[in-house]
C-alpha positions as CSV (number, residue, x, y, z in Angstrom):
1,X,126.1,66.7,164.6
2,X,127.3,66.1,160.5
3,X,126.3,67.8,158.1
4,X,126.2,65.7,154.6
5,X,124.3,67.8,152.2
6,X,126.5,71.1,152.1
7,X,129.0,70.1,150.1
8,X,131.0,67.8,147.1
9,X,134.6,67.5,147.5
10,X,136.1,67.5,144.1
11,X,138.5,65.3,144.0
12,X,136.1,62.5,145.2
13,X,133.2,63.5,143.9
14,X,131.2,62.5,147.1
15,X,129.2,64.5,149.7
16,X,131.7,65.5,152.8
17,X,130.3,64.9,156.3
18,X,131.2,67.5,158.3
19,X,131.4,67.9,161.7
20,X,128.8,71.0,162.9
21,X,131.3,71.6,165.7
22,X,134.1,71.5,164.1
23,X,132.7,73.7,160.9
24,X,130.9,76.2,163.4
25,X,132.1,77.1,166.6
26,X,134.7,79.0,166.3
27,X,133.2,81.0,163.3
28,X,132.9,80.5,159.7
29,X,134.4,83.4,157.1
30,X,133.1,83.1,153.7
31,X,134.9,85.3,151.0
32,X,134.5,85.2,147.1
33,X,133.8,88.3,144.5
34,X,130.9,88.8,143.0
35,X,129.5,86.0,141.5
36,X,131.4,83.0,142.5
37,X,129.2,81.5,144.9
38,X,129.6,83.1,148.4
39,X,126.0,84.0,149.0
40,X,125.1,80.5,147.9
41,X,127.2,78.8,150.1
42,X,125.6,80.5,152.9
43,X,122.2,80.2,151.8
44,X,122.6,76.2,151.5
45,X,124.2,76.0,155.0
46,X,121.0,77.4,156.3
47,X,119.2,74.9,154.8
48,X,121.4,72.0,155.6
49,X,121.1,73.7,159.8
50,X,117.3,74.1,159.4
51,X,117.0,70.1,158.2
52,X,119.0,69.0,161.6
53,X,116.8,72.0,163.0
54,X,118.9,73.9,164.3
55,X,118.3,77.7,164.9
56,X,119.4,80.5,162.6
57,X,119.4,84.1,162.0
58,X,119.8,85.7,158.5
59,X,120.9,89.5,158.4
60,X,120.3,90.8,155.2
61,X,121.4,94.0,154.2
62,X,120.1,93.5,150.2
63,X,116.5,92.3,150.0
64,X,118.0,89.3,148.4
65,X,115.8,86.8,151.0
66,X,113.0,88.0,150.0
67,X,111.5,84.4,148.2
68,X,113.5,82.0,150.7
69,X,111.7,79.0,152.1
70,X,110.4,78.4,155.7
71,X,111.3,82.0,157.2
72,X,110.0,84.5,159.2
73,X,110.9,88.0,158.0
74,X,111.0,91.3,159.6
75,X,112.0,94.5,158.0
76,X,113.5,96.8,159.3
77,X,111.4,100.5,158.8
78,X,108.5,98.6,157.4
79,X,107.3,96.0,159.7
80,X,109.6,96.1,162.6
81,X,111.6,98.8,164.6
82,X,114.0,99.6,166.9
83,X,112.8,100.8,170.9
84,X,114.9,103.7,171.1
85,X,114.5,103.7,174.9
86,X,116.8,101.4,174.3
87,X,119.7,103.2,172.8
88,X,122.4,104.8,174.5
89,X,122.6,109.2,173.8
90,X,125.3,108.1,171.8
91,X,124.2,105.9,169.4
92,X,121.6,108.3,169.3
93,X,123.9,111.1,168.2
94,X,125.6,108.8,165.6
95,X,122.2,107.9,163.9
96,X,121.6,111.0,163.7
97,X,125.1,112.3,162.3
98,X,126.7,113.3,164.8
99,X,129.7,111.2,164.4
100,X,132.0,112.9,166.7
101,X,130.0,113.0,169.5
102,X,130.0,116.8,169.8
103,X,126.4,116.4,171.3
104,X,126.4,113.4,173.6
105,X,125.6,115.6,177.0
106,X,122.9,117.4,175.5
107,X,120.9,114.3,174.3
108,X,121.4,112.6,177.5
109,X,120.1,115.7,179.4
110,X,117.5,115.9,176.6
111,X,116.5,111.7,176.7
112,X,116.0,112.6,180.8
113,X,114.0,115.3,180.4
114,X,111.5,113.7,177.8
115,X,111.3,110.7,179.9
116,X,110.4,112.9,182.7
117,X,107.4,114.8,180.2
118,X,106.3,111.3,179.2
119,X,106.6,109.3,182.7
120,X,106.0,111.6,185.4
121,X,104.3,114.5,184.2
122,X,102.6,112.7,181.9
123,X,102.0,115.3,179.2
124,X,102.8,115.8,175.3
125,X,105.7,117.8,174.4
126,X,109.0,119.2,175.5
127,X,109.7,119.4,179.3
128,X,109.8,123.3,179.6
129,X,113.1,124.2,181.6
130,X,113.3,127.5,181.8
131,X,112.6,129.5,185.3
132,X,111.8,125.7,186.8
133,X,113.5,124.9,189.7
134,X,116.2,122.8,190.4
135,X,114.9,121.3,193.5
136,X,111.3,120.6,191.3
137,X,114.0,119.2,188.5
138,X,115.5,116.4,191.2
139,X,112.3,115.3,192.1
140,X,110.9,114.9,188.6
141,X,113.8,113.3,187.6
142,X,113.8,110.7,191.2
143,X,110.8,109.7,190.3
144,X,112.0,107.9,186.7
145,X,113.3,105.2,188.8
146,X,109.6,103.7,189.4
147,X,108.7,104.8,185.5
148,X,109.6,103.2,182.6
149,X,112.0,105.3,179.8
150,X,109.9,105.5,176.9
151,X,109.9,108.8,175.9
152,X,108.5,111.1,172.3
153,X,111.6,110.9,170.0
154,X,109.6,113.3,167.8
155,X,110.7,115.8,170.4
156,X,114.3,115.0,170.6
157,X,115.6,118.4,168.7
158,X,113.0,120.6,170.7
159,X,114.3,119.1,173.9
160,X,117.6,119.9,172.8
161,X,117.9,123.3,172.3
162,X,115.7,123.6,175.9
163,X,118.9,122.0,177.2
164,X,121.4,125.2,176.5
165,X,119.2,127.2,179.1
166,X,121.1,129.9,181.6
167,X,120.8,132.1,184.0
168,X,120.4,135.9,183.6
169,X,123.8,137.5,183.0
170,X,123.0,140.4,185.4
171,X,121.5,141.0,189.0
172,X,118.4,139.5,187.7
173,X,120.0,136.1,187.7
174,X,118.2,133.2,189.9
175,X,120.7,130.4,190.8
176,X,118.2,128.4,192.4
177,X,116.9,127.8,188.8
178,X,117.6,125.6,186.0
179,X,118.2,128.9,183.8
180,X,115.8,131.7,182.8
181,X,116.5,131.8,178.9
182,X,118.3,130.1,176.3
183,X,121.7,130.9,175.0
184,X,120.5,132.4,171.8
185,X,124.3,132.6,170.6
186,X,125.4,129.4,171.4
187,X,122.3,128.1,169.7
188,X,122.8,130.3,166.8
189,X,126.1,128.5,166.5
190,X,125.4,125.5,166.1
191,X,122.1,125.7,164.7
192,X,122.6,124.4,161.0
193,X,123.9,121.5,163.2
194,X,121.2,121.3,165.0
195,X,118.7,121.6,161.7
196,X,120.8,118.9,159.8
197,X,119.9,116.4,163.2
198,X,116.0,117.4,162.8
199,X,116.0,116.5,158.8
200,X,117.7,113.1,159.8
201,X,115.4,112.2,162.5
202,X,112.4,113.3,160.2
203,X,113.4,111.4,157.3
204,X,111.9,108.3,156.3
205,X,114.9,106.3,156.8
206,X,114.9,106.7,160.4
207,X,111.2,107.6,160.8
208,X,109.7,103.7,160.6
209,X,113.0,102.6,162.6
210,X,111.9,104.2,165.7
211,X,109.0,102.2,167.0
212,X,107.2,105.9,168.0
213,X,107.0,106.4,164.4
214,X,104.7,104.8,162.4
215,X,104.8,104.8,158.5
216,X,102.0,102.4,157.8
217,X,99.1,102.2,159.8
218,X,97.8,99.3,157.8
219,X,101.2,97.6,158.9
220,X,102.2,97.5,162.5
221,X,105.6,97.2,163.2
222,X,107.1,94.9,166.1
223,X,110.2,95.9,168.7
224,X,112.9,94.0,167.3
225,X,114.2,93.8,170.7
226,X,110.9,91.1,171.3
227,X,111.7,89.1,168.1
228,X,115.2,88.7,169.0
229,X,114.7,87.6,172.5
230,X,112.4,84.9,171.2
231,X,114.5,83.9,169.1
232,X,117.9,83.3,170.9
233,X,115.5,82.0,174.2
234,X,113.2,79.2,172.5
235,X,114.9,77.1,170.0
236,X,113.0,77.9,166.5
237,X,113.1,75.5,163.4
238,X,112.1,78.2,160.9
239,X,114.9,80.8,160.1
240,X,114.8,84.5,161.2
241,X,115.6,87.2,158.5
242,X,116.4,90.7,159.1
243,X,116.2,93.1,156.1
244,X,118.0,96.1,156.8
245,X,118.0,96.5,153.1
246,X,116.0,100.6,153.9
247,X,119.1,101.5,155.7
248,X,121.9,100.7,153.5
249,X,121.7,104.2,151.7
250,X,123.8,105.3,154.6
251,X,126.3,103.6,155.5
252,X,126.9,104.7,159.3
253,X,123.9,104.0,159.8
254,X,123.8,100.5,159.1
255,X,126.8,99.8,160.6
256,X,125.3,101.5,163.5
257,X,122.1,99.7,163.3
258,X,123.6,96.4,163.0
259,X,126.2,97.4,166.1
260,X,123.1,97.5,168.2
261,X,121.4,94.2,167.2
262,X,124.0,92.4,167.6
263,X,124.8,93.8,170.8
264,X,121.4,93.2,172.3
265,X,121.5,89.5,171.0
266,X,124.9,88.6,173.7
267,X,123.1,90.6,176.1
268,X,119.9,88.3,175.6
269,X,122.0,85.0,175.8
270,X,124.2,86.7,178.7
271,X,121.4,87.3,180.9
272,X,118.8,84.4,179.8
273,X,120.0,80.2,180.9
274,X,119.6,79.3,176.7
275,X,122.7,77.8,175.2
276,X,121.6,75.7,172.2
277,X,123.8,76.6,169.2
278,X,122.3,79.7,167.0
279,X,124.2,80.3,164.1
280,X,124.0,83.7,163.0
281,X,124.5,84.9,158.9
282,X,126.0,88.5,158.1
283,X,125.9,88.6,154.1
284,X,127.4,91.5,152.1
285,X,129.5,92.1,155.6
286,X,131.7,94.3,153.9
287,X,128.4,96.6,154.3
288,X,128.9,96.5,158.0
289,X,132.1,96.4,159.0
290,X,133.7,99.2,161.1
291,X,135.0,102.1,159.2
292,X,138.2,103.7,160.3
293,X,136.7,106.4,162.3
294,X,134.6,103.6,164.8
295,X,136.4,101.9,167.3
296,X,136.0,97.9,166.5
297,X,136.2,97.2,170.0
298,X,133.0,99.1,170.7
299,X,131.4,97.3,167.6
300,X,128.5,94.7,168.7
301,X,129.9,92.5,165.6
302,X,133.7,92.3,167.1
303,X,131.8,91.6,170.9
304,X,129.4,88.9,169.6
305,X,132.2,87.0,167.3
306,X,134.6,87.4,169.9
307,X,132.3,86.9,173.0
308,X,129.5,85.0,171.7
309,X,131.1,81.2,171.6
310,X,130.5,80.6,175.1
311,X,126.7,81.4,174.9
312,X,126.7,79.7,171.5
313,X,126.5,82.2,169.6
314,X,128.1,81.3,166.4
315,X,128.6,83.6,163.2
316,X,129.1,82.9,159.6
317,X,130.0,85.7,158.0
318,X,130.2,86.8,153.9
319,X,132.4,89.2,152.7
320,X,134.1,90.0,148.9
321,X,137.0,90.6,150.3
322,X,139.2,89.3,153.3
323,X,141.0,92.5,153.0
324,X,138.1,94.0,154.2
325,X,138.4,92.6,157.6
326,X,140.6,94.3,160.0
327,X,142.8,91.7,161.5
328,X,141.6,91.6,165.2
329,X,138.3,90.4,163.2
330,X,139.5,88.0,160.8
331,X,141.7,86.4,163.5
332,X,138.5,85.3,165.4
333,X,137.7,83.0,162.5
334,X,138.8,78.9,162.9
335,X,137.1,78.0,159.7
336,X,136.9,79.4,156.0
337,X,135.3,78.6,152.6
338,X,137.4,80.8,149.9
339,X,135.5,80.9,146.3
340,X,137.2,82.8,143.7
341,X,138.6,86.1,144.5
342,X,140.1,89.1,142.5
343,X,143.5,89.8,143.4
344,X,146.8,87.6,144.4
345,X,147.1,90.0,147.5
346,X,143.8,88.6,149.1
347,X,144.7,85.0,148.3
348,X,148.1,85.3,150.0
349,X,146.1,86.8,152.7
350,X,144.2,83.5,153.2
351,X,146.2,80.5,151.6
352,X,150.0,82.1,152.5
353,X,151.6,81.0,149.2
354,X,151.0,77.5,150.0
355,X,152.2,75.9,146.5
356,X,149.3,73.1,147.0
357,X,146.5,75.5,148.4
358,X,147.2,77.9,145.8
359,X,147.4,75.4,142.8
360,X,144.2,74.2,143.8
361,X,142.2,77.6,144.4
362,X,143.5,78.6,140.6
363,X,141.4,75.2,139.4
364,X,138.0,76.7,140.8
365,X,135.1,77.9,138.8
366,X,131.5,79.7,140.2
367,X,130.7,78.0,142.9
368,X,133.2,75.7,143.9
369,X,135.7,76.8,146.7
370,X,138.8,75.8,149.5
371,X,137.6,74.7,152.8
372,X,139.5,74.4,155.8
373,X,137.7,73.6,159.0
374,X,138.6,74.6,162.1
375,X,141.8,72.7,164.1
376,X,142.8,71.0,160.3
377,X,145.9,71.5,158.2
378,X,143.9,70.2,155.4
379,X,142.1,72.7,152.8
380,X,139.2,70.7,150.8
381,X,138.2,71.9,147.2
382,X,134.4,71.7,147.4
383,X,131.6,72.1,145.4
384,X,129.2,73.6,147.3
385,X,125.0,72.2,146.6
386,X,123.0,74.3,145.3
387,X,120.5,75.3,147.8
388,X,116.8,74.2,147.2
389,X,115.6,78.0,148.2
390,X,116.0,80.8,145.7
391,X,117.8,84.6,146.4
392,X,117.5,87.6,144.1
393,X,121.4,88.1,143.4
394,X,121.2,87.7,139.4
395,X,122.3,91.0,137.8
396,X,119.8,92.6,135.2
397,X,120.3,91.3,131.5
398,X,120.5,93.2,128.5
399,X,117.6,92.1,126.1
């Protein structure tokens, strides 16, 4: 498939027909500073993909979709949510600030036991623990296997602290119970801890995220689990966007957030018999990326750009900087369009003092850029179109 409409070259002044394949498949990296034309460039691929509709995904961490053409938009916290069923203890723990993982065994006992209250006993509320048995425990918890895991998140801290539960420290202790109190001291310990975990899962960042929680009545949310299954099964003409614009106040928990959809959209194609191209867009990825205290390997945006290919999953990615980009990422990407950037040390990092490359990239202006496609020596100066579909990136004037 050729795409004709995305962009000039200069030194021809004629649309170049590019080869989808070629362009695509192993990845697209888009890098420019602010301003010279990088979320442009990916907007008007999307619309050149959607014309030869083909299917494509948006993540926008900004807002700045908010007036494009022929979408369908979910927000993340406002309209849509995440099942946290779903989500590992874990990934739990890190939304929730635990970033070291200090709490991981707790919340898994803690995820058990609420599925247990919700599932088999079928009852609001905490799972009480204390002077229950640990034979009555094993066959709560046997029984999950014929439930489902939904379970109250609102009660995650409760459950919790019923998980540091003991025995009796004299000849009153029962071993043949799950404990008989709670270890006030350890508690006491960690308890500003444990009080900084309930003001995160009470706060309205997370509280529309988690599909339990609903901020809007007027508004009901949707798993995003559902969307992106019908999306990556049944070839779509319109474009999917994905605001995670409420999240981006924190950081982690973007990149977290992010980490999981893209993780459950392999394991969608992985599992499902789809395989027609779906080109995924990650603007502002800089927002996303792994920070030096996550492991990149563990990151669903590492597994999906370098796993994805072969279920044709294909990512074009935005970023102000290729410095950004640890090098195990940027290594997974065949193709690149470079628009103006701010420093010599991130255009060595792309063009290697190339003489040619680097003559031509110092020629450029807003909007224009170097292309190199994937399995070419040859680097294109390009004008990119301007896409018919506006985005809200224009700064604020002074009147």
């Amino acid at each position: 498939m050729q795409i004709d409409h995305f962009a000039e070259a200069l030194d021809a002044s004629q649309p170049l027909s590019i080869d989808a394949n070629s362009l695509l498949a192993h990845h697209l990296l888009i890098t420019g500073a602010t301003g010279s034309g990088k979320s442009t460039s990916l907007l008007r691929l999307v619309e050149c993909l959607r014309d030869k509709k083909q299917a494509t995904i948006i993540f926008d961490p900004t807002g700045e979709y908010q007036t494009a053409g022929h979408v369908v938009r979910y927000k993340l916290g406002e309209n849509a949510s995440i099942d946290v069923s779903q989500l590992t203890a874990m990934e739990i723990t890190k939304l929730l600030g635990d970033h070291e993982g200090e709490f991981v065994d707790r919340f898994e006992s803690a995820i058990a036991a609420l599925q247990i209250q919700k599932q088999v006993v079928k009852q609001p509320g905490i799972y009480n623990k204390i002077n229950r048995t640990q034979v009555s425990y094993r066959n709560d918890k046997s029984q999950l296997k014929f439930c489902g895991h939904d379970y109250d998140t609102s009660q995650l801290i409760n459950q919790l602290i019923q998980e540091y539960i003991v025995p009796y420290a004299d000849h009153q202790a029962d071993y043949n119970l799950l404990g008989q109190t709670l270890d006030y001291q350890v508690i006491q310990r960690h308890w500003s801890k444990i009080l900084a975990m309930q003001e995160q899962l009470s706060s309205p960042n997370l509280a529309g995220l988690f599909k339990h929680e609903q901020v809007n009545a007027q508004q009901p949310q949707t798993d995003m689990s559902y969307v992106l299954k019908l999306f990556a099964t049944r070839k779509s003409q319109a474009t999917l966007v994905i605001d995670v614009s409420m999240l981006m106040k924190h950081g982690a928990q973007s990149r977290l957030v992010l980490s999981i959809l893209l993780r459950e959209l392999l394991t969608i194609r992985t599992t499902s018999d789809a395989r027609f191209p779906l080109t995924i867009f990650l603007d502002e990825a800089h927002r996303f990326l792994p920070n030096n205290n996550d492991t990149l390997s563990d990151s669903g945006l590492f597994k999906l750009i370098r796993e994805g290919r072969k279920y044709g999953l294909y990512v074009v990615l935005s970023t102000q900087s290729p410095l950004d980009l640890p090098v195990k990422l940027s290594g997974q990407f065949g193709s690149l369009l470079i628009h103006q950037l701010n420093n010599q040390a991130e255009i060595t990092s792309l063009l290697n003092n190339q003489a040619e490359q680097v003559a031509a990239y110092q020629k450029l202006s807003p909007g224009q850029g170097l292309l190199k496609i994937d399995g070419t020596t040859v680097v294109h100066p390009v004008c990119v179109a301007i896409p018919n579909a506006l985005h809200s990136t224009d700064s604020p004037k002074f009147s």
